[in-house]
C-alpha positions in Angstrom: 140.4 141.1 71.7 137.0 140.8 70.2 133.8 141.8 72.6 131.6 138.5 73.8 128.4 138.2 71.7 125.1 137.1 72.6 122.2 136.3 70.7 118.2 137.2 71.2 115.4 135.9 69.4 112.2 137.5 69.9 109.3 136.4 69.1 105.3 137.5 68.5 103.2 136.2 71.4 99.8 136.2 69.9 99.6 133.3 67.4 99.3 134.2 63.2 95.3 133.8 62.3 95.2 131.2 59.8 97.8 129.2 60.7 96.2 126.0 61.6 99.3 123.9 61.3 101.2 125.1 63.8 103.8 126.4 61.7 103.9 130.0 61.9 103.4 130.6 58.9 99.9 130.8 56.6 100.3 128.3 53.8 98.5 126.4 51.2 98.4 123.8 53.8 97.1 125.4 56.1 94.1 126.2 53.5 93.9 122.5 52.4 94.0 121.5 56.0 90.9 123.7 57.4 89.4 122.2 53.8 89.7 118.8 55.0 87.6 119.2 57.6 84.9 121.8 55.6 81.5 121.1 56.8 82.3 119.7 60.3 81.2 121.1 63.9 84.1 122.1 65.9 85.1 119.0 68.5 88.1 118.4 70.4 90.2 117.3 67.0 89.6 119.8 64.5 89.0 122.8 66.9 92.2 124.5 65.6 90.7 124.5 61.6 87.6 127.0 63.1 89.4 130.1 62.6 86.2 132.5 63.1 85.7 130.5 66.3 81.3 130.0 65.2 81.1 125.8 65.8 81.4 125.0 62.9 84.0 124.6 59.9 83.1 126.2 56.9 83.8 128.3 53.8 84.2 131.7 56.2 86.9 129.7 57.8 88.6 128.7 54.5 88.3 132.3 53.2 90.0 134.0 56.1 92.7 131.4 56.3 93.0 132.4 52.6 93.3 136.5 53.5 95.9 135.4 55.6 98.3 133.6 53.3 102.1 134.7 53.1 101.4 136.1 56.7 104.0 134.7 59.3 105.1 135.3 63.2 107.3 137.8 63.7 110.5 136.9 64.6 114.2 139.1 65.1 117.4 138.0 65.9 119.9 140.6 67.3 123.6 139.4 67.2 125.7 141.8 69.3 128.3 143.1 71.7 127.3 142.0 75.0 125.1 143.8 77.3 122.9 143.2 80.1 119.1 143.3 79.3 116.3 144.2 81.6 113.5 142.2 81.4 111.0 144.9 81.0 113.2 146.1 78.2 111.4 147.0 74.8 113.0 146.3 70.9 
């Protein structure tokens, strides 16, 4: 008789810098997105393309989004033997 399994996927809190899409990932797109919007002041709509958070969208922002390509949020599985897990337990 085989053990029950479970499954746990953990996951970074703090979001990647540079990933403007949403996709937890730093990509070309996410360069070609903040470049889209190059030259504008922060508003309500484009807020997320300000990476150095200064008002405005500009080449700093492109360049660190750039330094930040191939970065992606960390994320584990763990497929085991059942167990029971604390939540103030630690991986």
């Amino acid at each position: 008789m085989s053990e029950p399994q479970f499954k746990i996927t953990l996951a970074q809190l703090n979001p990647t810098v540079g990933d403007v899409t949403g996709n937890r990932s730093v990509t070309n797109g996410d360069t070609a997105q903040v470049r889209s919007v190059q030259g504008q002041r922060t508003n309500a709509s484009n807020f997320r393309n300000d990476v150095t958070v200064d008002g405005r969208i500009n080449n700093q922002d492109v360049q660190t989004v750039r330094a930040h390509r191939g970065e992606s949020l960390l994320e584990k599985t763990f497929i085991g033997p059942c167990a029971i897990v604390s939540p103030h337990s630690t991986f």
